[in-house]
Each structure stands twice: as structure tokens, then as C-alpha cells.
C-alpha positions in Angstrom: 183.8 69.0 12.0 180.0 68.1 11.7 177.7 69.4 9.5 176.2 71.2 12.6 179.5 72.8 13.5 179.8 74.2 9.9 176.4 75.8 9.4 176.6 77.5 13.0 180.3 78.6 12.0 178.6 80.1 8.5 175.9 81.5 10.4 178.2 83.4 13.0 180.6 84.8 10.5 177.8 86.2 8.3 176.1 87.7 11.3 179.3 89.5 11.3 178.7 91.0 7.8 175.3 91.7 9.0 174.0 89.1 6.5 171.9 85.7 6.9 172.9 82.3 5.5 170.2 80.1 3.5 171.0 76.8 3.5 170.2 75.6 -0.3 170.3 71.4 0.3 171.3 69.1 3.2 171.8 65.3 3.0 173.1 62.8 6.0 176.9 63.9 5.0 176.8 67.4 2.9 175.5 70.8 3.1 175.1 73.6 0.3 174.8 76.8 2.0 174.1 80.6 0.2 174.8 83.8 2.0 173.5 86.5 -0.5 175.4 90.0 -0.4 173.3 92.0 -3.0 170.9 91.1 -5.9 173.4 89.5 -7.9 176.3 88.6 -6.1 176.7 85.9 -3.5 178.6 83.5 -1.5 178.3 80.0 -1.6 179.6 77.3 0.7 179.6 73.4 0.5 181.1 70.9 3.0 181.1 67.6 2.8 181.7 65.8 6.5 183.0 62.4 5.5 185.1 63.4 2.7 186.2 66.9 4.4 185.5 68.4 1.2 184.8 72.3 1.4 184.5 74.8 -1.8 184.1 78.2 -0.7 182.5 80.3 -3.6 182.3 84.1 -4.7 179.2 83.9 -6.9 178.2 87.0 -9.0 175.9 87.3 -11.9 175.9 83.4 -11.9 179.6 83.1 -12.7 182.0 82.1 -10.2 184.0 85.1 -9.1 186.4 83.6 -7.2 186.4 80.5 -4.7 188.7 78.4 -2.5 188.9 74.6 -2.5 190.0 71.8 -0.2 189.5 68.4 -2.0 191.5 65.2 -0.7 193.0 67.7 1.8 194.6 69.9 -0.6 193.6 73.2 -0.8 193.6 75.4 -4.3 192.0 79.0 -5.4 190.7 80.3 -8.2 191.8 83.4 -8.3 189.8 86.6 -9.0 191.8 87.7 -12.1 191.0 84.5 -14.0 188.9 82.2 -11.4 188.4 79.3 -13.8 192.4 79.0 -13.5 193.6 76.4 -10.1 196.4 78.2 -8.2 197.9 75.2 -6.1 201.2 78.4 -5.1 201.8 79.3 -1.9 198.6 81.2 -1.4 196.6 79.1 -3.4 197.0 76.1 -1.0 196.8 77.7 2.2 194.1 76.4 4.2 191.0 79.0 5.2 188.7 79.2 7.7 185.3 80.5 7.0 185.7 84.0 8.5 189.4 84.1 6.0 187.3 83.2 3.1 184.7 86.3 3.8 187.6 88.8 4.9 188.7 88.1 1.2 185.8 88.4 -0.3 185.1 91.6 0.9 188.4 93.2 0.6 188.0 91.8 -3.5 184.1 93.9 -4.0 185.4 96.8 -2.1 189.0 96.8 -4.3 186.8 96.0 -7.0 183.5 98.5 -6.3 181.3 95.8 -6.8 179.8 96.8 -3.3 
């Protein structure tokens, strides 16, 4: 996947959500995108094209709220009970596309009433 491919991929799913993605910083290999949700919470997503590195981010009241990894081709979550812990489980090291990752997100700040 090229940078390209991501950002459209981040733009299309937040469409979705009837939301707009920034994108934060860009180099020749990475990208750092934001897709704000309301005045404090966020998503953040980086991808990194010749590493394949992705970090998918819930980001509320500048604290990590929850987030899903893939370093080194391993995926890991942090989970929205505790998201500094690494859950490498079952669930925790299932891959996700960018559309899983918002599905999540919103099913947690609706179970949640954070939105």
C-alpha cells in the first residue's frame, strides 16, 4: 500500500462518519493523519510504507483511549479498559482495516456515551 492509497482509504471511511481527515505531517515514507470527532476526542492514524508500520489511535482529552498496532507485522491493541496494557490474544493480534478500526471506535463512545 502507498502512502496515497492510505490517505484516500482514511478519507473515504471518514466520509462515511460524515467527518474530514487532516493530515498532521507527511515525509517520502510516512504519514500522520487526524480525523477529529468532537472537541476533545479524536482519531489518529500513522502508516509508515516501507516498514508497513500502522498505529491506529483513539485519542481523547490527549490521552490515548484505545489504539491498534501493526509493528514488524504483528498486530497488538491496547484495549479500552486499560489502553496502556498490549493485548497480543486472539483479538488483540487480529489484523484491521481502516473502516474495522472506526467501526470499533464508535461502537466504544456510543457504549461508553462519550458521543
Amino acid at each position: 500500500m502507498t502512502i496515497e492509497d492510505f490517505i484516500k482509504e482514511v478519507e473515504t471511511v471518514a466520509k462515511l462518519y460524515s467527518l474530514k481527515a487532516e493530515i498532521l505531517a507527511r515525509t517520502k515514507n510516512a504519514v500522520k493523519v487526524k480525523v477529529p470527532i468532537t472537541e476533545n476526542i479524536y482519531i489518529q492514524l500513522y502508516y509508515n510504507q516501507e516498514t508497513g508500520t500502522k498505529n491506529y489511535v483513539l485519542i481523547g482529552w490527549n490521552r490515548r483511549l484505545f489504539g491498534r498496532d501493526c509493528v514488524d507485522g504483528v498486530w497488538h491493541k491496547h484495549p479500552f479498559e486499560n489502553p496502556e496494557d498490549h493485548d497480543f490474544g486472539e483479538d488483540g493480534k487480529r489484523e484491521v482495516s481502516i473502516s474495522d478500526f472506526f467501526e470499533e471506535v464508535f461502537k466504544l463512545l456510543k457504549e461508553n456515551n462519550l458521543i
